[in-house]
C-alpha positions as CSV (number, residue, x, y, z in Angstrom):
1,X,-19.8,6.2,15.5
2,X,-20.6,9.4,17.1
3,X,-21.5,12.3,14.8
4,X,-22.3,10.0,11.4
5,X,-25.8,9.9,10.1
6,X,-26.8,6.8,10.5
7,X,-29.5,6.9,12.6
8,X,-32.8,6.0,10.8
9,X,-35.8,5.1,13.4
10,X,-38.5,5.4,11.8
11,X,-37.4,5.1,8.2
12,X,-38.9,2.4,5.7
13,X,-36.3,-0.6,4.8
14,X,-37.1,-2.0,1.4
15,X,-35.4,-3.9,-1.3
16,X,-34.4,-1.5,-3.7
17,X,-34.7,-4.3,-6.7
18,X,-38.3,-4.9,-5.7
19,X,-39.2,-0.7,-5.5
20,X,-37.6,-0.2,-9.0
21,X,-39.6,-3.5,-10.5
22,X,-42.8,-1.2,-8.5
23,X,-41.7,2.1,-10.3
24,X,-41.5,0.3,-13.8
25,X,-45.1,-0.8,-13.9
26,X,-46.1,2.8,-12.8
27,X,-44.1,4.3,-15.7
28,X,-45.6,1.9,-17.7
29,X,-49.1,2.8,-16.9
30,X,-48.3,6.1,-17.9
31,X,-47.0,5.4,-21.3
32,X,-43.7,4.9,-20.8
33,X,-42.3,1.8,-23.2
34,X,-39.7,-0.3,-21.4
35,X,-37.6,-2.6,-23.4
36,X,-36.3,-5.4,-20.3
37,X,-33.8,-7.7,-21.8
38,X,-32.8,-5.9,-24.7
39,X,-29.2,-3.8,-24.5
40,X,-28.5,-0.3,-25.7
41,X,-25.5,-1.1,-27.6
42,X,-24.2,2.7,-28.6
43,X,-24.8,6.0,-28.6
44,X,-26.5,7.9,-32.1
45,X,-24.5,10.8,-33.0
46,X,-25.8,14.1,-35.1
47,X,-24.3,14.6,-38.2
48,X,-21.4,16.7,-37.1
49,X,-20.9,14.7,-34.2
50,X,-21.9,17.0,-31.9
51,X,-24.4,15.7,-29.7
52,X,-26.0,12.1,-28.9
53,X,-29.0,12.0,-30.7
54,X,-30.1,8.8,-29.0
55,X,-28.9,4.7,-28.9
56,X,-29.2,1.7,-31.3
57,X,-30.4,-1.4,-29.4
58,X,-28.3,-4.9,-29.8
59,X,-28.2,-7.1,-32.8
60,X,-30.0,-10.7,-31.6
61,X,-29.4,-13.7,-32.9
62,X,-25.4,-13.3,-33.5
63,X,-23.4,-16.7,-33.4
64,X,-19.8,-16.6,-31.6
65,X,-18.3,-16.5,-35.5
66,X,-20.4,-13.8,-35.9
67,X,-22.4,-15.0,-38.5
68,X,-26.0,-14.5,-38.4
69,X,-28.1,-16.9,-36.9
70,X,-31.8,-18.3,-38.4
71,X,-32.9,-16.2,-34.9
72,X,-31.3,-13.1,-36.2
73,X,-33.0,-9.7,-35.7
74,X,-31.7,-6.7,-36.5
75,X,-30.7,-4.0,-33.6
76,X,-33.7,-0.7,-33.1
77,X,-32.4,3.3,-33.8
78,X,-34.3,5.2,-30.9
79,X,-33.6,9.0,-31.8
80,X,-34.7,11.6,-29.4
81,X,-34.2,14.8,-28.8
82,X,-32.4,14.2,-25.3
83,X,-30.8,10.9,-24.5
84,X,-30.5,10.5,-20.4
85,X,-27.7,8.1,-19.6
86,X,-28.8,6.6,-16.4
87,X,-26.3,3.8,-16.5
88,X,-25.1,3.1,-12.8
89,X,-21.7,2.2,-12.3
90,X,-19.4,2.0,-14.9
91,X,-21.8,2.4,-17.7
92,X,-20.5,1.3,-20.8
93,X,-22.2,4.3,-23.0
94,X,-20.6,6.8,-20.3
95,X,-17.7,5.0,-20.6
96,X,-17.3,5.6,-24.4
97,X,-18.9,9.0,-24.0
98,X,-16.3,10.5,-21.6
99,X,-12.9,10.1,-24.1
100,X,-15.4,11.3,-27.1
101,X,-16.5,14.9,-25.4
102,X,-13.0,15.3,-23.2
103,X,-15.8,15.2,-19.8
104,X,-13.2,13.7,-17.7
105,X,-10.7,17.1,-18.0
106,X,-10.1,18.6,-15.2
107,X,-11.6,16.1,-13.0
108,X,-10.0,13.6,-10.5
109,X,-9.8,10.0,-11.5
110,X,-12.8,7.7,-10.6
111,X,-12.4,5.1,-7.7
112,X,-14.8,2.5,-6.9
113,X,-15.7,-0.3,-4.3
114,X,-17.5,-3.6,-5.0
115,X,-20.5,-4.2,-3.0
116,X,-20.9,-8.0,-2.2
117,X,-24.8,-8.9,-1.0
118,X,-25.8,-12.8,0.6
119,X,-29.8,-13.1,1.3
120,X,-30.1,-15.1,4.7
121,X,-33.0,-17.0,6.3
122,X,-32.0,-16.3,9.9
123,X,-33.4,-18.5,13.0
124,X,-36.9,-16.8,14.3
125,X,-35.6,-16.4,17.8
126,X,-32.6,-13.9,16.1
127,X,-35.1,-11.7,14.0
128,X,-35.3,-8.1,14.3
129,X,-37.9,-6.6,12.1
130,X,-36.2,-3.0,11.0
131,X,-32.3,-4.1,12.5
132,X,-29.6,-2.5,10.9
133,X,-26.0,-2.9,12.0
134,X,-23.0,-1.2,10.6
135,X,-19.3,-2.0,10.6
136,X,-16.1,-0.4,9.5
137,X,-12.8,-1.6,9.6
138,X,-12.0,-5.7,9.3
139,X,-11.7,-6.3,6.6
140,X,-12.9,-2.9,4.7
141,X,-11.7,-2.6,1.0
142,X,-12.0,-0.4,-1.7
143,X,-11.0,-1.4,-5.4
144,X,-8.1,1.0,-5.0
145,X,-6.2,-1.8,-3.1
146,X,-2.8,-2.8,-3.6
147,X,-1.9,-6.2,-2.6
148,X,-2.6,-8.2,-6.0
149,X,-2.8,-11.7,-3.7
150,X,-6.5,-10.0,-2.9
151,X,-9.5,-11.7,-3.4
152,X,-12.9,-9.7,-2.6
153,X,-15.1,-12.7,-2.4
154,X,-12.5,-14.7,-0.4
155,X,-12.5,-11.6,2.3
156,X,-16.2,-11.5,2.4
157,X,-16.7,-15.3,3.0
158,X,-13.7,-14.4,6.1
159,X,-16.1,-11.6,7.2
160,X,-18.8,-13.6,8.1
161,X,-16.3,-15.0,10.3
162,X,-16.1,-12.6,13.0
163,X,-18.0,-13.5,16.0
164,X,-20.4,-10.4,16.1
165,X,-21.2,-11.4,12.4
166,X,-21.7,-15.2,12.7
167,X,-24.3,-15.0,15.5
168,X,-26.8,-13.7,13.5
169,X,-26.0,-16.0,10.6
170,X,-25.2,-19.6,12.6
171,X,-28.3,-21.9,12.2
172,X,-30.0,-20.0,9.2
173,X,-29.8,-20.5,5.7
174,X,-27.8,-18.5,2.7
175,X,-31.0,-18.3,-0.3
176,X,-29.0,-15.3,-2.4
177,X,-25.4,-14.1,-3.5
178,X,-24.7,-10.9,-5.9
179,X,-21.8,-8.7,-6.0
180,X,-21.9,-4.9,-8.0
181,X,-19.4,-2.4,-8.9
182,X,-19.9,0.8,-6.9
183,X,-19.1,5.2,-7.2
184,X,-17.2,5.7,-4.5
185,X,-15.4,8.7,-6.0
186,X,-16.8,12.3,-6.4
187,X,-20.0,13.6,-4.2
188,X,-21.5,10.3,-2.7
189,X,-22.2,10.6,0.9
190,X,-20.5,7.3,2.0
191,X,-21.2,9.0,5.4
192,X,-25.0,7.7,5.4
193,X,-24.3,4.9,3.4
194,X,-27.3,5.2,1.3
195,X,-28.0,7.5,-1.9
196,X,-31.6,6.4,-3.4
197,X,-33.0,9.5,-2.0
198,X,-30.6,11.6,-4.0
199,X,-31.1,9.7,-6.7
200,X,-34.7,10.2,-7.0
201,X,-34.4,13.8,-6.3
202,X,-31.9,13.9,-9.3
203,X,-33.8,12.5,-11.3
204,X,-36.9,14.7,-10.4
205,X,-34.1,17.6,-11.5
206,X,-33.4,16.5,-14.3
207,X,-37.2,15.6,-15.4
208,X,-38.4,19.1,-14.8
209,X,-35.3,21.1,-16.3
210,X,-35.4,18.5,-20.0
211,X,-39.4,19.4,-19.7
212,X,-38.9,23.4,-19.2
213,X,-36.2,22.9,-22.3
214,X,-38.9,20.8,-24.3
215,X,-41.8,23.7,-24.1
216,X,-39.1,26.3,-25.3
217,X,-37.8,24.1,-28.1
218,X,-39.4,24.4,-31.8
219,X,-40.5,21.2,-33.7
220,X,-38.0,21.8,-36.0
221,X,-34.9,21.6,-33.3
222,X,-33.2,18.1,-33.1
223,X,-31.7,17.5,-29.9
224,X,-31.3,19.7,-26.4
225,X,-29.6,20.6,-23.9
226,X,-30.9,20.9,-20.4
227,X,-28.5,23.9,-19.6
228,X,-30.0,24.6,-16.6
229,X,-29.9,20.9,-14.8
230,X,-26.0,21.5,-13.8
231,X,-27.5,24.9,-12.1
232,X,-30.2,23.5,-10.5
233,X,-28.9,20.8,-8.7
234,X,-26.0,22.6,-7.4
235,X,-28.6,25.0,-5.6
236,X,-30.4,21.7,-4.6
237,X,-30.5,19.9,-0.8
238,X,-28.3,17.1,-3.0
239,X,-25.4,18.6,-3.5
240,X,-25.2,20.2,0.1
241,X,-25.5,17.0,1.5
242,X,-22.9,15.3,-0.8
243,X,-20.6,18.5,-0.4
244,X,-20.6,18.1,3.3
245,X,-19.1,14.6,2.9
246,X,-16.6,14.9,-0.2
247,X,-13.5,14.4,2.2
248,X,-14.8,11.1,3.5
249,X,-13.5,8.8,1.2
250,X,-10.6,10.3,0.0
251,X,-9.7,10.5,4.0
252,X,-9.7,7.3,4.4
253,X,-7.9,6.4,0.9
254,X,-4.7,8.8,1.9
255,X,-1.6,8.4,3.8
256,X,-3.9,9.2,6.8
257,X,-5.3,5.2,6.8
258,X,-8.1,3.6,8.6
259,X,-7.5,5.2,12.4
260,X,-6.6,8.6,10.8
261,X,-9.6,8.5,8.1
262,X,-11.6,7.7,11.6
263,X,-9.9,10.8,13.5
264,X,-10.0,13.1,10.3
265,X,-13.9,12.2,9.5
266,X,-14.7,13.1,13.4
267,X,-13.3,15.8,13.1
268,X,-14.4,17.6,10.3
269,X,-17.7,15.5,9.5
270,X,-19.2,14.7,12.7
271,X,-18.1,18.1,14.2
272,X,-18.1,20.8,11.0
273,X,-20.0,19.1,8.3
274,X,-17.5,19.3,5.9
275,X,-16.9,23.1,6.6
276,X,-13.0,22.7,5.9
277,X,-12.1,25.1,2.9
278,X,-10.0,21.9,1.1
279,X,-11.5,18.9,-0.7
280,X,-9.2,15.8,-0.8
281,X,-7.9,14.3,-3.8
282,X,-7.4,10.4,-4.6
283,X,-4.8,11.2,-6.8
284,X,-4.5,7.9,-9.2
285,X,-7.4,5.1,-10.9
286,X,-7.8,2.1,-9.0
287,X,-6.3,0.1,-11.9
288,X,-2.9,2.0,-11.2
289,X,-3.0,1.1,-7.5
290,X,-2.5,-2.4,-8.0
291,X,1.4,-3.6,-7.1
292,X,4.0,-6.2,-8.3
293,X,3.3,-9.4,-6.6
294,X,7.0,-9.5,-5.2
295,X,5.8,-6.9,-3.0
296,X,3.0,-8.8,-1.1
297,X,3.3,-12.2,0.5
298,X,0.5,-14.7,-0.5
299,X,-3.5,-14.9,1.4
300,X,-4.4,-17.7,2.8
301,X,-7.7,-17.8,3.1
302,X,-9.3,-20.5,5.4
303,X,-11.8,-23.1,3.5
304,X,-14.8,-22.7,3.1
305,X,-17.2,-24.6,5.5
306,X,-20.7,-24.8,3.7
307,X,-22.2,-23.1,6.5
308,X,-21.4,-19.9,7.1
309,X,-18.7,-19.8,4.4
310,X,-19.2,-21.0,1.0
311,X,-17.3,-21.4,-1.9
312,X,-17.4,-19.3,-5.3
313,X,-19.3,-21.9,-7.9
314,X,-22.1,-22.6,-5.2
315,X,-22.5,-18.5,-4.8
316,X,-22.8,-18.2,-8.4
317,X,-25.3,-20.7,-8.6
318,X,-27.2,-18.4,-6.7
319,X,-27.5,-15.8,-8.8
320,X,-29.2,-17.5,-11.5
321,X,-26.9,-15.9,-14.1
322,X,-27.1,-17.4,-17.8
323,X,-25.7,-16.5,-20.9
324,X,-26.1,-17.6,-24.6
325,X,-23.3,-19.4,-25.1
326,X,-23.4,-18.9,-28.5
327,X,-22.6,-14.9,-29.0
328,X,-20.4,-13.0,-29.2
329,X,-17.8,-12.5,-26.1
330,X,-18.8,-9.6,-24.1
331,X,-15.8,-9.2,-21.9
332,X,-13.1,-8.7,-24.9
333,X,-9.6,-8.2,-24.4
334,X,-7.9,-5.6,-26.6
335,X,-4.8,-7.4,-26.4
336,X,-5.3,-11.4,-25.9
337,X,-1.0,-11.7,-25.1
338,X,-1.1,-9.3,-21.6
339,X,-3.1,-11.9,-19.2
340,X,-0.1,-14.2,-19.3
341,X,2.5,-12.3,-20.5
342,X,1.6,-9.5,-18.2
343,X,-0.7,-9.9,-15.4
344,X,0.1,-13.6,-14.5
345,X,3.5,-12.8,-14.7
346,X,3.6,-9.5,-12.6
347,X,0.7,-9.5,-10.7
348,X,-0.5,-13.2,-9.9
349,X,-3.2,-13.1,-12.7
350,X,-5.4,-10.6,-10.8
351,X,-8.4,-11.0,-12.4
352,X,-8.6,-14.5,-11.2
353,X,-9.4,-12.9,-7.7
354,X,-11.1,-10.2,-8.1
355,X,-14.0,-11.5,-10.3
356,X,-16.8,-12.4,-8.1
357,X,-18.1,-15.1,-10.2
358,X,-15.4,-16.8,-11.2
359,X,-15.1,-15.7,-14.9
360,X,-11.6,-15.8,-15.7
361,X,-9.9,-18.4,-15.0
362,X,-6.2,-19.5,-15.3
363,X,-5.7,-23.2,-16.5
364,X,-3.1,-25.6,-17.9
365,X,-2.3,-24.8,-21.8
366,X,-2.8,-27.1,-24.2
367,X,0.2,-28.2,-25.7
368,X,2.2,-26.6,-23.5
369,X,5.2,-27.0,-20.9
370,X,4.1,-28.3,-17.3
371,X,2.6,-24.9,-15.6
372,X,2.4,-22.9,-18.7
373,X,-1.1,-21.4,-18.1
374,X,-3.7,-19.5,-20.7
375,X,-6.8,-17.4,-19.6
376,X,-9.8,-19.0,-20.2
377,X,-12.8,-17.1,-20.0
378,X,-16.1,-18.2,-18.5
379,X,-18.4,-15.6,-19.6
380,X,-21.3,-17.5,-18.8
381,X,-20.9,-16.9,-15.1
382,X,-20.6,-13.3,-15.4
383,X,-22.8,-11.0,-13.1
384,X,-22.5,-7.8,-14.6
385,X,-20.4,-5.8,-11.6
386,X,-17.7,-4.2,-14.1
387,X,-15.2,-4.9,-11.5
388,X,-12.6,-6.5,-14.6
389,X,-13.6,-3.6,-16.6
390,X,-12.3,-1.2,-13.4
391,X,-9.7,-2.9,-12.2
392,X,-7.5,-4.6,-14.8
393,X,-3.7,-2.9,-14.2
394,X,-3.6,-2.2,-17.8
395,X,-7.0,-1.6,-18.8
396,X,-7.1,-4.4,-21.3
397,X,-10.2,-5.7,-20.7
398,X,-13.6,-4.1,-21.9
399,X,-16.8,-4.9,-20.7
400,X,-20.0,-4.4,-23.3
401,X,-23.7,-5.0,-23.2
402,X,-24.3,-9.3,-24.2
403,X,-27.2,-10.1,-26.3
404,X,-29.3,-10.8,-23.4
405,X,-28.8,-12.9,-20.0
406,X,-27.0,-11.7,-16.6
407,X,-28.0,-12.5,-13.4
408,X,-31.9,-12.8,-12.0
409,X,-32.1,-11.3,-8.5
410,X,-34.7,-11.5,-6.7
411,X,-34.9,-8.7,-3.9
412,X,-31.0,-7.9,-3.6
């Protein structure tokens, strides 16, 4: 695509799961104390709930009544004097920080994507050390979609389909699945299609302005406020870069469509680096973008064939996801009547299709009439990419920390 960034001779490619593993052991060596399998479960508040004053770790050993098990351990208070949410997508602490401190005002609504990742073993004769191809269009999707007969996973399986896709994948082997909410909302340069280098440099930000805060604090002062982190980074190469690409997105989500996101992005990107004096809105949440089923027709989406497609329990499998089955749920439902009063009825039970791992799951109730389904809930299988917690039309299901488990990738 003439004009986009995407050009990286001479750039490293890595897995970003095995670099983070790398920095861990670094911060380690330098005294930081990691705690890997064990959930920040909420924020501390001061007294006057005023500030976070750090985060109380999980309760372990919990049995699904809620009872204490002979396992049981009691949950850690970590107090400090600043708390850094580093979350990722969707964070569950953010999430229940935004409403408390009013953070969202003024701000457009959040939208997100969910990134889907297969590993492949491809034939020697088609490997291409450093090869990176990129594709827009068929069949692109944010989670702001509206057809409710959608299924992500389904479309990915059909993607692999097209022909300049399947020859690189015909005669190898699929060794890893995953699938992850992402930010596609707000400064993120979709443009590059990459964001760890901004991250780091964030980060580095935000290390140097809590440290300058720290040497002018007294003993005696019980949390801060790095006050100048907002300040710096808007004066840093970060936010130039993700100001030059703000309209992207939003381009492509508007009335203007794929072809007209294409023409508007060349444009104003490719030509004047985001010089245009307006920023796009998206206007709505992607949960409100969903629509009434009578609207849409029904997908059909051609079987799997084992080869290049694949079905969802074998993808799963993959993932080497596990749960303790006995704890408590950690995808509740605030009210346990809207999946089949609501969603099945209106919207063709959504969140049967839009789970990547098959977590929810609509089957025959007991006792009841012939076709009279209930949600069942296979938390078990669930990967930890937030996309129920984003997506559900009436925002009924919330997503918190389990007492352990999730997926194991290796490299994705």
């Amino acid at each position: 695509l003439p004009g986009f960034p995407l050009k990286n001779h001479g750039n490293y490619i890595v897995r970003l799961g095995h670099v983070v593993r790398w920095l861990g052991e670094r911060a380690e060596e330098l005294g930081v104390e990691v705690f890997p399998g064990i959930p920040a479960q909420e924020l501390l508040y001061n007294e006057d709930q005023s500030a976070v004053c750090g985060v109380a770790t999980a309760d372990m050993g919990i049995s699904k009544d809620g009872s204490p098990k002979d396992s049981f351990q009691r949950g850690m208070e970590l107090r400090a004097k600043c708390t850094i949410l580093a979350e990722g997508c969707r964070g569950h602490l953010t999430r229940s920080l935004l409403p408390k401190f009013d953070l969202a005002k003024g701000r457009e609504p959040m939208t997100y994507g969910i990134g889907i990742k297969e590993l492949w073993e491809v034939e020697p004769s088609k490997h291409r050390p450093g090869y990176a191809e990129h594709t827009i269009g068929w069949p692109l999707l944010g989670l702001d979609y509206k057809n409710p007969y959608l299924n992500p996973f389904k479309t990915f399986q059909l993607y692999k389909t097209h022909p300049s896709i399947r020859k690189h994948l015909e005669g190898g082997k699929r060794i890893g699945y995953g699938a992850r909410a992402l930010n596609e909302g707000g400064y993120q340069n979709v443009a590059k299609i990459k964001g760890t280098h901004n991250a780091m440099l964030s980060g580095c930000l935000a290390a140097e302005t809590i440290f300058e805060e720290f040497e002018n604090s007294g003993e005696d002062v019980q949390t801060i406020t790095p006050t100048k982190y907002e300040k710096e980074l808007a004066e840093s190469s970060v936010m130039k870069e993700l100001r030059q690409s703000r309209n992207v997105r939003p381009s492509f989500g508007s009335s203007l469509g794929l072809w007209g996101g294409l023409a508007y992005t060349g444009t104003f990107f490719a030509l004047g680096r985001g010089i245009e004096p307006w920023t796009l809105k998206h206007g709505h949440k992607d949960n409100e973008s969903i629509e009434l089923k009578q609207k849409h027709k029904q997908i059909e989406y051609p079987k799997p064939d084992g080869k290049i497609t694949f079905d969802l329990l074998s993808s799963v499998h993959l993932t080497g996801t596990n749960h303790e089955e006995d704890q408590p749920a950690h995808l509740t439902l605030k009210d346990d009547t809207i999946p089949e009063d609501v969603n099945l009825q209106l919207y063709d039970g959504p969140e049967g299709k839009y789970c990547p791992a098959g977590v929810y799951e609509f089957v025959q109730k007991e006792g009841g009439k012939e076709g009279e389904m209930r949600l069942q809930i296979n938390a078990q299988n669930c990967i930890h990419c937030k996309t129920c917690d984003i997506k559900d039309p009436l925002q009924n299901i919330y997503w918190v920390a389990p007492e352990g488990g999730g997926p194991k990738y290796d490299g994705l």
